[in-house]
C-alpha positions in Angstrom: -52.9 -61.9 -80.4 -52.2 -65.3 -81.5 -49.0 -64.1 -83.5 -47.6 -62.2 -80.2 -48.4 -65.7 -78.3 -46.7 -68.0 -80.7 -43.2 -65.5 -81.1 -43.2 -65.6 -76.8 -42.8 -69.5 -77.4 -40.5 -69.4 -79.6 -38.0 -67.2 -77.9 -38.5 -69.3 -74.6 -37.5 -72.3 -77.2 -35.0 -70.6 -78.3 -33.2 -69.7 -74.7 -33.8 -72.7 -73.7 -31.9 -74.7 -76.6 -29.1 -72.3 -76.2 -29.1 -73.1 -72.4 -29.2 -77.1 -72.8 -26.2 -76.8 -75.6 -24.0 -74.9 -73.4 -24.7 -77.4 -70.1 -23.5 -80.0 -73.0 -20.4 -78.6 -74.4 -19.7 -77.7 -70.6 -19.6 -81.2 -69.6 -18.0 -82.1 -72.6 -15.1 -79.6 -71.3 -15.4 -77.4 -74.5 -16.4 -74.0 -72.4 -13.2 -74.5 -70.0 -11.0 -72.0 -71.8 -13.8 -69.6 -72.2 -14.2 -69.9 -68.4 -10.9 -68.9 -67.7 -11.0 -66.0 -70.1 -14.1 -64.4 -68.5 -12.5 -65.1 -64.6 -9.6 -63.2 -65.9 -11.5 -60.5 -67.4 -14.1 -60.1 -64.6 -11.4 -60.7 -61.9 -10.2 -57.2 -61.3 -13.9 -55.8 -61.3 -14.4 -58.5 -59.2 -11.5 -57.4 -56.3 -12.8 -53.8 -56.9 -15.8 -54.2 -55.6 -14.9 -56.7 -52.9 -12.6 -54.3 -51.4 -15.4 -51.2 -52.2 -17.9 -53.8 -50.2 -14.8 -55.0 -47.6 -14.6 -51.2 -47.1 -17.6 -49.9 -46.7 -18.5 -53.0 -44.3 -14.9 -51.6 -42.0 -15.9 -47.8 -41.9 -19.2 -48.8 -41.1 -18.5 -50.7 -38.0 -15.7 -47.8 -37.3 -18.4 -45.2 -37.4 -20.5 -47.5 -34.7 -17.8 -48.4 -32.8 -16.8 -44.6 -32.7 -21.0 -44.3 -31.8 -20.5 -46.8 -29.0 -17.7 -45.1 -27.4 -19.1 -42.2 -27.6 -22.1 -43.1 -25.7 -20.1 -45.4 -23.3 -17.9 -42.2 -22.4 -21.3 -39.9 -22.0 -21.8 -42.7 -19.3 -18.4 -42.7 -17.3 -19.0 -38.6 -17.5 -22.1 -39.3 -15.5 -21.0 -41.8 -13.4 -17.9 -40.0 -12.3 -19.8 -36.8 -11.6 -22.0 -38.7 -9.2 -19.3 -40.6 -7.4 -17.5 -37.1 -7.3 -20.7 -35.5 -5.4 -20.9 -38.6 -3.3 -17.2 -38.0 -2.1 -18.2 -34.6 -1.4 -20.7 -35.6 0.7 -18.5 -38.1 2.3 -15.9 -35.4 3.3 -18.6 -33.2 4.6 -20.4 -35.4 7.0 -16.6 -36.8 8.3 -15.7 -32.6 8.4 -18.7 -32.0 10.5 -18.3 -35.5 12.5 -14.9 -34.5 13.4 -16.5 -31.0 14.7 -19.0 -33.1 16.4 -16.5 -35.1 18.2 -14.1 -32.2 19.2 -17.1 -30.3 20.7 -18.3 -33.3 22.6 -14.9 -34.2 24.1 -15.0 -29.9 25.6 -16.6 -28.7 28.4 -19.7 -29.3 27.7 -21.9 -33.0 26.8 -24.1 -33.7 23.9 -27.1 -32.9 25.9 -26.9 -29.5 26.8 -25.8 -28.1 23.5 -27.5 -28.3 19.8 -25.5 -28.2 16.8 -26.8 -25.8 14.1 -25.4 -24.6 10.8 -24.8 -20.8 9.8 -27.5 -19.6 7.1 -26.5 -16.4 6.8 -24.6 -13.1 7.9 -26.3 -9.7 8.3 -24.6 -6.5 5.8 -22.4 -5.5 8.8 -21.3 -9.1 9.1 -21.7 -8.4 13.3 -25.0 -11.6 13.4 -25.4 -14.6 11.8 -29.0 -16.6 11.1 -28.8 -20.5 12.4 -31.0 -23.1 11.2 -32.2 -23.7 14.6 -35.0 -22.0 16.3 -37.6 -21.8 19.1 -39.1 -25.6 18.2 -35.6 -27.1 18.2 -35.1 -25.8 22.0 -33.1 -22.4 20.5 -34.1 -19.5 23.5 -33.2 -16.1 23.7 -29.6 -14.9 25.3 -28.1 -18.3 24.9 -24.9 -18.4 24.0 -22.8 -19.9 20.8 -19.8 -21.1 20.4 -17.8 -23.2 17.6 -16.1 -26.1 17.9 -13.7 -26.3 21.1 -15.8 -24.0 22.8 -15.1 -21.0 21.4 -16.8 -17.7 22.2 -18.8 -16.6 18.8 -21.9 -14.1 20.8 -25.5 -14.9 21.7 -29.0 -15.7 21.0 -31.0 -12.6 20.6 -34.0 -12.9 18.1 -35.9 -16.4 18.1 -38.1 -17.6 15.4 -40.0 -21.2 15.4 -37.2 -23.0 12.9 -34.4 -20.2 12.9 -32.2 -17.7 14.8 -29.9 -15.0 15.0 -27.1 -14.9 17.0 -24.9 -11.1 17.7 -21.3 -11.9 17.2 -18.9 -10.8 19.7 -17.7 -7.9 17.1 -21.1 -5.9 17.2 -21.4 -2.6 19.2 -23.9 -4.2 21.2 -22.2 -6.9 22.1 -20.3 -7.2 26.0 -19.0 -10.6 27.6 -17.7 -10.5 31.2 -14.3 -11.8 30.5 -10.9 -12.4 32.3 -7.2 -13.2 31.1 -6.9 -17.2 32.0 -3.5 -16.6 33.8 -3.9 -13.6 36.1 -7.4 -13.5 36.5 -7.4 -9.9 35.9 -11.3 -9.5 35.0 -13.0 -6.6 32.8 -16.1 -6.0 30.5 -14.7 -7.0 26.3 -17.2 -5.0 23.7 -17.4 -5.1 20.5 -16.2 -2.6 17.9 -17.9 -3.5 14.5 -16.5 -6.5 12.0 -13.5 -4.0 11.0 -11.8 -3.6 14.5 -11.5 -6.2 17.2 -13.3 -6.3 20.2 -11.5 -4.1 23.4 -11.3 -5.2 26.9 -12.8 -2.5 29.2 -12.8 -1.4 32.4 -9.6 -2.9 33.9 -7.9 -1.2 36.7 -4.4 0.4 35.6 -3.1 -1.0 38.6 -3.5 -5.0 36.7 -1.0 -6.1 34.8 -2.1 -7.2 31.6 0.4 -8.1 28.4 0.1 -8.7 24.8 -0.6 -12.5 24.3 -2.6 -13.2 27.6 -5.3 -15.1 26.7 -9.3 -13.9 27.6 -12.1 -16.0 28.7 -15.1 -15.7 29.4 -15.8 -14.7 33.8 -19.1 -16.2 33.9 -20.2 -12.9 35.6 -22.7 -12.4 33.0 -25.2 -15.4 33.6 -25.0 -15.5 29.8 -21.8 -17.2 29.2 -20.2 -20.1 31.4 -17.2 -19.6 32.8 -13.7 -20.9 31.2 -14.6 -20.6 27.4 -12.1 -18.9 25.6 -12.2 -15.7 23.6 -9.2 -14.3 22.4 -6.3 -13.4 23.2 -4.3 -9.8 23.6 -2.7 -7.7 20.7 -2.5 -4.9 22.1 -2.5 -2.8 25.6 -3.7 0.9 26.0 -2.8 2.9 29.4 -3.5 6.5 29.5 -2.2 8.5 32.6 -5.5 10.8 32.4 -7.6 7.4 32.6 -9.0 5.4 35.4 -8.9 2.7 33.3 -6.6 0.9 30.9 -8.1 -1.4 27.7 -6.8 -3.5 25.4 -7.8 -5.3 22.3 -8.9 -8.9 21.6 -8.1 -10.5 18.8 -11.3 -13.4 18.8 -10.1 -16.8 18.1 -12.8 -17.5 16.0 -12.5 -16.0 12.3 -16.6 -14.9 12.1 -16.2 -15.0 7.9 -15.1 -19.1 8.1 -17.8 -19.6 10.5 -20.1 -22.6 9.1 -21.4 -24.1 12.0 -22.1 -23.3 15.9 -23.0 -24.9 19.0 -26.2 -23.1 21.1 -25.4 -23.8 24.7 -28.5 -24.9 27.0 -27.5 -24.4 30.2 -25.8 -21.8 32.1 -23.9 -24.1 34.3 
């Protein structure tokens, strides 16, 4: 043990000896050359790994750059898909305003109609379920109408928040109508969402054309008077009839229809 302790101090003599003579011969300007010899044989090891380290640092700032970017473009991605729903949104509440203030500006004021929004079409497309219902004021046999005040059918099956309105297409359908020139009057039924609706029971002895425009006679108590249908497409007259018909082409196109107006009153 004591031989093991006495070689430790020896060596730590030793290194230290060899460190004091080379801090001498340093300042004595012996070890310049040697210096200079082992700066030019470590320098090129030296640039290595400087560049190696210079880099490594570069792509590792490229890779969290290229990171950043990412995660800042995951960002706009949201952000622009927001602001895209919120324009859509914009553009359908102006669409609907727009509606709002053509329908207004009609026949009829604000306060005798309520504004409700199609839900649904029935298989034979000749109803459509509205959002509005018995609790909103919605009663049975009113009529509808889009924007403009347009003939689309009426009321006939009322629930508390929704109902369902027969479109002037359906077989069951008939408006007391008249063309808005002559005054020629007669009784326009439907004929099922493949076939336009035919004006009935209008004396041959009426002259009625292709192009006169139908309206609704008011001779119904269902629709008021002056709100426009359709107009002609075609006229029928059969020598061995009583009566001649003609068909109605609606102006409303029932597979656009988004939205309709439930007239109140009967005025």
């Amino acid at each position: 043990m004591k031989i093991l302790f006495t070689k430790n101090w020896l060596i730590l003599a030793g290194v230290a000896v060899v460190v004091l003579l080379l801090v001498f011969l340093n300042s004595q300007g012996f070890l310049g050359g040697a210096k200079n010899i082992f700066f030019k044989i470590s320098s090129p090891f030296l640039s290595f790994f400087q560049n190696t380290s210079n880099k490594i640092s570069d792509f590792s700032q490229s890779f969290l750059r290229t990171k950043d970017l990412k995660k800042e473009n995951e960002i706009l991605k949201i952000e622009n898909l927001e602001n895209l729903s919120q324009i859509v949104k914009l553009k359908e509440v102006e669409r609907e305003n727009k509606i709002l203030r053509e329908q207004f500006a009609g026949l009829i004021n604000e306060e005798t109609q309520i504004f409700a929004r199609v839900r649904g079409f029935s298989q034979e497309r000749t109803s459509i379920v509205i959002n509005q219902g018995r609790e909103q004021g919605v009663l049975k046999d009113l009529p509808a109408v889009a924007a403009g005040n347009t003939v689309v059918g009426r009321v006939f099956e009322v629930e508390p928040d929704f109902s369902k309105v027969l479109l002037i297409n359906s077989f069951q359908s008939q408006v007391a109508a008249m063309t808005s020139e002559t005054r020629v009057k007669g009784i326009l039924r439907g004929k099922g969402a493949q076939d336009y609706p035919i004006l009935e029971m209008v004396s041959k002895e009426k002259e009625i054309k292709v192009g006169d425009k139908i309206i609704t006679s008011g001779f119904d108590n269902i629709f008021p008077k002056g709100f426009l249908i359709g107009e002609i497409t075609e006229v029928k007259k059969d020598d061995l009839e009583i009566f001649q018909e003609a068909k109605v082409r609606p102006r409303v196109d029932f597979d656009d229809l988004e939205e309709v107006f439930i007239i109140t009153t009967r005025k």
